[in-house]
MARKEPA-901607 format. One record per atom (N, C-alpha, C): residue number from 0; atom name; x, y, z. Coordinates in Angstrom, 1 decimal. Layout:
N
   k  a     c1     c2     c3
 NUM CA      X      Y      Z
...
This chain:
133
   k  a     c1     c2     c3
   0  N  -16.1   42.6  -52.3
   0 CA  -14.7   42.3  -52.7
   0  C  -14.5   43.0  -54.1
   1  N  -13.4   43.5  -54.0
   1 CA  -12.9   44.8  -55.2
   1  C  -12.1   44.0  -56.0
   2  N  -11.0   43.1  -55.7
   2 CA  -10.2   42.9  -56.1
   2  C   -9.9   40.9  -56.3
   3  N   -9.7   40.2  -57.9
   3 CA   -9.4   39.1  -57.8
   3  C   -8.6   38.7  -57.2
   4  N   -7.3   39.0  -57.6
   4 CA   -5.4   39.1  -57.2
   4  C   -4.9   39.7  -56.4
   5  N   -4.3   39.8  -55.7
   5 CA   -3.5   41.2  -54.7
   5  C   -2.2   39.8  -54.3
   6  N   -1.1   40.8  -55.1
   6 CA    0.3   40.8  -54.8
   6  C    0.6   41.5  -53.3
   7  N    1.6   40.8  -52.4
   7 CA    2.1   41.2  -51.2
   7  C    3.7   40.9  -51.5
   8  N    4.3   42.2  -51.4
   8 CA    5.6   42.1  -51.7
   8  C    6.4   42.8  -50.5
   9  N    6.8   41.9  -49.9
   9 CA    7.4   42.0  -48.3
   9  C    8.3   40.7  -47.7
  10  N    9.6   41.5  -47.9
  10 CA   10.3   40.4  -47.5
  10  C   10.5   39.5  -46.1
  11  N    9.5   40.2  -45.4
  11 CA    9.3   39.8  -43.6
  11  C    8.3   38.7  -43.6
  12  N    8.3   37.6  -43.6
  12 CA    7.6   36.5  -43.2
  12  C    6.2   36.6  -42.6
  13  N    6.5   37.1  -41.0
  13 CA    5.4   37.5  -40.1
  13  C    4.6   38.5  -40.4
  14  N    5.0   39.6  -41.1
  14 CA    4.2   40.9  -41.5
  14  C    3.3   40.1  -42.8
  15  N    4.0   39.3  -43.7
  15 CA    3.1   38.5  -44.6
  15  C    2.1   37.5  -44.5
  16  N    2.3   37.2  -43.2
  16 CA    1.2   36.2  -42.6
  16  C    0.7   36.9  -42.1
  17  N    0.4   38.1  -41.3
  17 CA   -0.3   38.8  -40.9
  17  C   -1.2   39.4  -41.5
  18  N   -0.6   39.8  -42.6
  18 CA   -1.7   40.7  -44.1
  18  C   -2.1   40.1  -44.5
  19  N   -1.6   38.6  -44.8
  19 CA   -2.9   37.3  -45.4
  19  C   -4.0   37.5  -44.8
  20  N   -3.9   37.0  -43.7
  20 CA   -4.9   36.6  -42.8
  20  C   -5.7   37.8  -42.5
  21  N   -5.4   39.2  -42.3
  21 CA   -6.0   40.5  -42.5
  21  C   -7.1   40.7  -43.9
  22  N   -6.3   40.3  -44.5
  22 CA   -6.6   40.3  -46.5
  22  C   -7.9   39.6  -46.5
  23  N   -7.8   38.0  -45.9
  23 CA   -8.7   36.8  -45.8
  23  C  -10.1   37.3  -45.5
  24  N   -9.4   37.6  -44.5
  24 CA  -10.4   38.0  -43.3
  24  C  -11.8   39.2  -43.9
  25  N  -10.9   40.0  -44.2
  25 CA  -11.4   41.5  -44.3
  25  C  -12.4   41.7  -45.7
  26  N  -12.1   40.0  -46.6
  26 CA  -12.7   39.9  -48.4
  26  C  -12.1   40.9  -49.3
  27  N  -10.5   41.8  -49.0
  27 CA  -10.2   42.3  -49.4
  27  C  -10.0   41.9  -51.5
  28  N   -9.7   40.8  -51.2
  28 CA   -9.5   39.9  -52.6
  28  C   -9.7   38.5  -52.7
  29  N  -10.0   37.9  -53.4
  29 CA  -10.1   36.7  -54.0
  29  C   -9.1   35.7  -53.7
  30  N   -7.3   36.5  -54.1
  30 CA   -6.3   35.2  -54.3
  30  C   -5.4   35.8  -54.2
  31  N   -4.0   36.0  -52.7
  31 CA   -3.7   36.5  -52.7
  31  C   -1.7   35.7  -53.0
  32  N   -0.8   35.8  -53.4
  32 CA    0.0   35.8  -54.0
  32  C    1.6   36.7  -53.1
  33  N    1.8   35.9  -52.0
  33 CA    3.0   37.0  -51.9
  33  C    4.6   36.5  -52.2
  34  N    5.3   37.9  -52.3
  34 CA    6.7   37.1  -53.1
  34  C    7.6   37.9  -51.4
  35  N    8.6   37.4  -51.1
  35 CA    9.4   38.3  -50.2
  35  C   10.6   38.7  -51.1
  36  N   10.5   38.7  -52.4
  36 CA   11.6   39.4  -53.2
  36  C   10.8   39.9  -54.1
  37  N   11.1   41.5  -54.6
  37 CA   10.4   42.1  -55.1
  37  C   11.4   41.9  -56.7
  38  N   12.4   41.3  -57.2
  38 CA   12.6   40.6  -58.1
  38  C   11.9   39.3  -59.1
  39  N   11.4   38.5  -57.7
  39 CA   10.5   37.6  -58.0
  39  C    9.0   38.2  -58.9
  40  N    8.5   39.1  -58.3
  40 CA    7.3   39.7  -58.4
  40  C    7.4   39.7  -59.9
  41  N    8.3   40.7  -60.1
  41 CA    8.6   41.5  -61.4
  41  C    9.0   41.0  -62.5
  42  N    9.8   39.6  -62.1
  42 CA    9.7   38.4  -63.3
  42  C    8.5   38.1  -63.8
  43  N    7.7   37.7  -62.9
  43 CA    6.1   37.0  -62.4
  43  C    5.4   38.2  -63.2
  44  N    5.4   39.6  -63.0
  44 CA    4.6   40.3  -63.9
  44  C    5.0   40.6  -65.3
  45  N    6.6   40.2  -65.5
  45 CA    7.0   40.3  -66.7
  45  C    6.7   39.3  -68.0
  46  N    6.3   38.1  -67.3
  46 CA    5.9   36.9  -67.8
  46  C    4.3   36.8  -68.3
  47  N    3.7   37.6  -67.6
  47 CA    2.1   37.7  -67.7
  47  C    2.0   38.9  -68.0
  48  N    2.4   39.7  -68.6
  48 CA    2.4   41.2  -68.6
  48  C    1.2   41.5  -69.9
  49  N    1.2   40.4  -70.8
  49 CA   -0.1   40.5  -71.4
  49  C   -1.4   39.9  -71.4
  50  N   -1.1   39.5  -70.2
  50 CA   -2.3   38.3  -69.7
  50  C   -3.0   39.3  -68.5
  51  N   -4.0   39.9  -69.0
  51 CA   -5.0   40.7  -68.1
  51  C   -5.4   39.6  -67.4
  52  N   -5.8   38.4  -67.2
  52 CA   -6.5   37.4  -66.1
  52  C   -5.6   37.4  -65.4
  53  N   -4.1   37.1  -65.3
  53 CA   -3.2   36.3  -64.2
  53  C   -2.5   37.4  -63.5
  54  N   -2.8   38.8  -64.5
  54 CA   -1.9   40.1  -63.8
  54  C   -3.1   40.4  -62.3
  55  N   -2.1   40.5  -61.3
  55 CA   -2.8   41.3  -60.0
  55  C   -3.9   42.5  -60.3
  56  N   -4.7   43.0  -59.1
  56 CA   -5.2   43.6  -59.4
  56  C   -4.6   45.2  -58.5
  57  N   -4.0   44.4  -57.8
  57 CA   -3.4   45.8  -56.3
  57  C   -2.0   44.9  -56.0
  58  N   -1.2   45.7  -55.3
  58 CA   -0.1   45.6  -54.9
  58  C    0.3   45.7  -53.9
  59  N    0.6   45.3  -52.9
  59 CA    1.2   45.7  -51.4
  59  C    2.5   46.0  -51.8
  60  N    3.7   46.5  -51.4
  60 CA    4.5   46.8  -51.9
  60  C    5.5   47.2  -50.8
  61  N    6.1   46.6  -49.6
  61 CA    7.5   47.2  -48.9
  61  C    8.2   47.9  -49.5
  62  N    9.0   48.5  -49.2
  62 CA   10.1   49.2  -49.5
  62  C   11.3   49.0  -49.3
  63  N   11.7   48.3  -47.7
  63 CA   13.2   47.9  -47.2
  63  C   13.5   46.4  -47.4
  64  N   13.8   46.1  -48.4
  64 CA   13.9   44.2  -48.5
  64  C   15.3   44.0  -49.7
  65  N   16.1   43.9  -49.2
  65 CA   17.2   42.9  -49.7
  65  C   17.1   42.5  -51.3
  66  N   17.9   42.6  -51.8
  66 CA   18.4   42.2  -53.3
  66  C   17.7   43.2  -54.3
  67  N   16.3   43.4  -54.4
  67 CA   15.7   44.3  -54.8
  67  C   14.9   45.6  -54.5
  68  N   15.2   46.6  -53.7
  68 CA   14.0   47.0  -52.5
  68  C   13.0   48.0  -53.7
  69  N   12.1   48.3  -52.6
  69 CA   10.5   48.8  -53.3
  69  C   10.6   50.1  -54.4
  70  N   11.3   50.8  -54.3
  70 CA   12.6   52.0  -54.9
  70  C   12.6   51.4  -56.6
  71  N   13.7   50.2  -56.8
  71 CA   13.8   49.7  -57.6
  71  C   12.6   49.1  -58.2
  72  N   12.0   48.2  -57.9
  72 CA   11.0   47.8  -58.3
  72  C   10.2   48.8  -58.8
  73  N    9.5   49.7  -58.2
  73 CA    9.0   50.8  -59.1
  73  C    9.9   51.7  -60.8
  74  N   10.6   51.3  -60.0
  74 CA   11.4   52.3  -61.3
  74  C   11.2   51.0  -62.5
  75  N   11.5   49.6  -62.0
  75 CA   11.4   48.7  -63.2
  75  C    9.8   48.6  -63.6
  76  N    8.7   48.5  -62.9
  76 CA    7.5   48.5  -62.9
  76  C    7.0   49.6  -64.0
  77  N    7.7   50.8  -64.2
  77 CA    6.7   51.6  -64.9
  77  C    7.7   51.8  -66.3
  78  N    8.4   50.8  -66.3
  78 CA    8.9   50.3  -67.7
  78  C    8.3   48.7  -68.5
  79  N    7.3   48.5  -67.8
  79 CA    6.7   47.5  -67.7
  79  C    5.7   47.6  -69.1
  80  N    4.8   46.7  -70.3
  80 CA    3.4   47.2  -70.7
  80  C    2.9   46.5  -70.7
  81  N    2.5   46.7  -69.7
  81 CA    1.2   45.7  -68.5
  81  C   -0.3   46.0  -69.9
  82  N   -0.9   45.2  -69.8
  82 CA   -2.1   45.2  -70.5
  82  C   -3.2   45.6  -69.2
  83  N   -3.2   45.8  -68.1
  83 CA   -3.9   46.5  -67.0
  83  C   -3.2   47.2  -66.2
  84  N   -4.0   47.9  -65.7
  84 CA   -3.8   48.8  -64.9
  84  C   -3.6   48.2  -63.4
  85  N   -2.7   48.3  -61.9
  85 CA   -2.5   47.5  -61.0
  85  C   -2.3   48.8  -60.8
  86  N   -2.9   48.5  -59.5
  86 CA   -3.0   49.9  -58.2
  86  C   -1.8   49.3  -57.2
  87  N   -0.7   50.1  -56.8
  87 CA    0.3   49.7  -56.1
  87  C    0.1   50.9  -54.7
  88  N    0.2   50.2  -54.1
  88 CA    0.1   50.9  -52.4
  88  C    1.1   50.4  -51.5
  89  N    1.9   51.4  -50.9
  89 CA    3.2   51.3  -50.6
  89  C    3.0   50.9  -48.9
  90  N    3.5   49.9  -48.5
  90 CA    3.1   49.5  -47.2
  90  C    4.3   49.1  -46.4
  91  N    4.5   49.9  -45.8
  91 CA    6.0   50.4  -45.4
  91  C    6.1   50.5  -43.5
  92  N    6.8   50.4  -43.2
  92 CA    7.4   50.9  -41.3
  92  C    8.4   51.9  -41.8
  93  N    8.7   52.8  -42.8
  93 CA    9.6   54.0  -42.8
  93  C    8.3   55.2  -42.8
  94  N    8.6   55.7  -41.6
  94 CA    8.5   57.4  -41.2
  94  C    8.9   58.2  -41.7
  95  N   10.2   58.1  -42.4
  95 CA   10.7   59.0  -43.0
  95  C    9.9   60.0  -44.1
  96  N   10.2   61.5  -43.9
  96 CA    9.1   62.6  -44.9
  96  C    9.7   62.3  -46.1
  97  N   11.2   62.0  -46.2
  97 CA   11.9   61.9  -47.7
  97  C   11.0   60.6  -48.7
  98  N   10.7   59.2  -47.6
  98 CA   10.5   58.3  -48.3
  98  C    9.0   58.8  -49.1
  99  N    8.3   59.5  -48.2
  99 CA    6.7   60.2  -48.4
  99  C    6.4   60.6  -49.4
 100  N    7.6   61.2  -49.8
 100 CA    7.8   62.4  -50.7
 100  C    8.1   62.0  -52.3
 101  N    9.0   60.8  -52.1
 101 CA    9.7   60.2  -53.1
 101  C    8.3   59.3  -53.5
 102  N    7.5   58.5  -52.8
 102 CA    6.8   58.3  -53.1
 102  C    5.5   58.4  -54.2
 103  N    4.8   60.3  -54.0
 103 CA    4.7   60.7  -54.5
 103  C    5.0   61.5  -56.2
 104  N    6.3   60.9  -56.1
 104 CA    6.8   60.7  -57.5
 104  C    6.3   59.8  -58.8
 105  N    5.8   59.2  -58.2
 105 CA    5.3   57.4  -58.4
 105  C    3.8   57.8  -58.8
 106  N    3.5   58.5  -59.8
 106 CA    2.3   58.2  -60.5
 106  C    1.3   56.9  -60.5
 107  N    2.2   55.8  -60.4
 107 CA    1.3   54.9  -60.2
 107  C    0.9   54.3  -58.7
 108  N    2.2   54.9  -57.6
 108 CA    1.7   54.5  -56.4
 108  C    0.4   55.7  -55.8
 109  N   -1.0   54.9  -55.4
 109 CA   -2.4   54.9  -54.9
 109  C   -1.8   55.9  -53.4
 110  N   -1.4   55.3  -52.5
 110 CA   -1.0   55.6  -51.2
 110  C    0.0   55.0  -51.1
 111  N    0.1   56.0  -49.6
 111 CA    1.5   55.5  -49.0
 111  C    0.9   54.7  -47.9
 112  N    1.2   53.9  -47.2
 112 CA    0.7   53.2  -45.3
 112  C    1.3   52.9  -44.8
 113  N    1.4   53.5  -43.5
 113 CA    2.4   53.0  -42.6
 113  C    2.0   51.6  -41.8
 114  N    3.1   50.7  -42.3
 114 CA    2.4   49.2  -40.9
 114  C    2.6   49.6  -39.6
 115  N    1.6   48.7  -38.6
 115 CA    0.7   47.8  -39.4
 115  C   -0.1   48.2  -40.1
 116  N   -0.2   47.2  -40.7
 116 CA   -2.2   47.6  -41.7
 116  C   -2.9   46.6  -40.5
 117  N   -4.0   47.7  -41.0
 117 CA   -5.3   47.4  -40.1
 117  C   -6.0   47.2  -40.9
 118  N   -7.9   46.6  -40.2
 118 CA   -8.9   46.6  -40.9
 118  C   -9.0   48.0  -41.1
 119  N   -9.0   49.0  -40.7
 119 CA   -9.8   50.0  -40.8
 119  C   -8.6   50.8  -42.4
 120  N   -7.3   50.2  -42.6
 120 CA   -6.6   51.0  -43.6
 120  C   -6.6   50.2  -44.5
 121  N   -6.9   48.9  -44.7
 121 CA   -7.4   47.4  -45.6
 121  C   -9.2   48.4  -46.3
 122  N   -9.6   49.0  -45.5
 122 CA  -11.1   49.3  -45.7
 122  C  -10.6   50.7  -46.6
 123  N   -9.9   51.2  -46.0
 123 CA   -9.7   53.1  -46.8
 123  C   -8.5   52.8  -48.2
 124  N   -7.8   51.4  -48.6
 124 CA   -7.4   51.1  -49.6
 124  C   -9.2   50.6  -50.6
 125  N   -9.3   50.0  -50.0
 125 CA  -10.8   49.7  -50.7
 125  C  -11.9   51.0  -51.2
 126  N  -11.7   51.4  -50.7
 126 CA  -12.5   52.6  -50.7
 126  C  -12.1   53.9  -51.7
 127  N  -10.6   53.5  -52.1
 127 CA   -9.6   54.7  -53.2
 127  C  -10.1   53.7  -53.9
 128  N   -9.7   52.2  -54.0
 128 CA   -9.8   51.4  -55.3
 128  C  -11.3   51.8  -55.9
 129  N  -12.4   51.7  -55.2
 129 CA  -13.4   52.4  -55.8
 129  C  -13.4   53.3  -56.5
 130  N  -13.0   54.5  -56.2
 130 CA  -13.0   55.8  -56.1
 130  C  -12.0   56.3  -57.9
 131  N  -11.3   55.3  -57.8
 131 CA  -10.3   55.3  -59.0
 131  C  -10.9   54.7  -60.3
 132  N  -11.5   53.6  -60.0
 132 CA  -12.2   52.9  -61.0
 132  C  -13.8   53.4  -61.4
């Protein structure tokens, strides 16, 4: 197990019960925390933003979700001063090469993944978190 915290930021219900229980399963982390508003999140990190214990350690991160989508959020995220570093991995159902791309922009986003997530891409996020640290 790499990770205490892991944030799931996905406003889909079932895709978040799924990655729990994937997450659980897999000892991906310790304690896992999900918001379906990526507003919520960003409160929640802005409130602990100097509290290295209660800040996440990874991020799951959608992109297509209502009132705030994953877009926004990053742009607010790296105006953030987080006292740690949080690895954000973008876990998305868009195909699109533009979103890929834009992604890419994002210094702080690790990878991009296309859902579902599997054990086998729950294991190759594990395996960058290593590799990073």
């Amino acid at each position: 197990m790499k990770n205490k915290l892991t944030y799931i930021i996905d406003d889909d219900k079932l895709t978040v019960k799924l990655m729990s229980i994937l997450i659980s399963k897999n000892k991906f982390c310790e304690e896992i925390q999900s918001y379906n508003n990526a507003q919520h999140a960003l409160e929640e990190l802005k409130k602990n933003e100097f509290d290295k214990v209660i800040l996440p350690d990874a991020i799951l991160l959608d992109l297509n979700m209502p009132i705030m989508d994953g877009w926004q959020f990053l742009d607010e995220f790296i105006e953030l001063s987080l006292k740690k570093e949080i690895f954000i991995f973008i876990m998305t159902s868009s195909i699109d090469p533009a979103d890929i791309e834009k992604a890419k922009e994002y210094q702080i986003v690790k990878d991009y993944i296309e859902k579902p997530i599997t054990a086998k891409k729950l294991d190759a996020i594990c395996k960058l978190i290593g590799e990073i640290n």
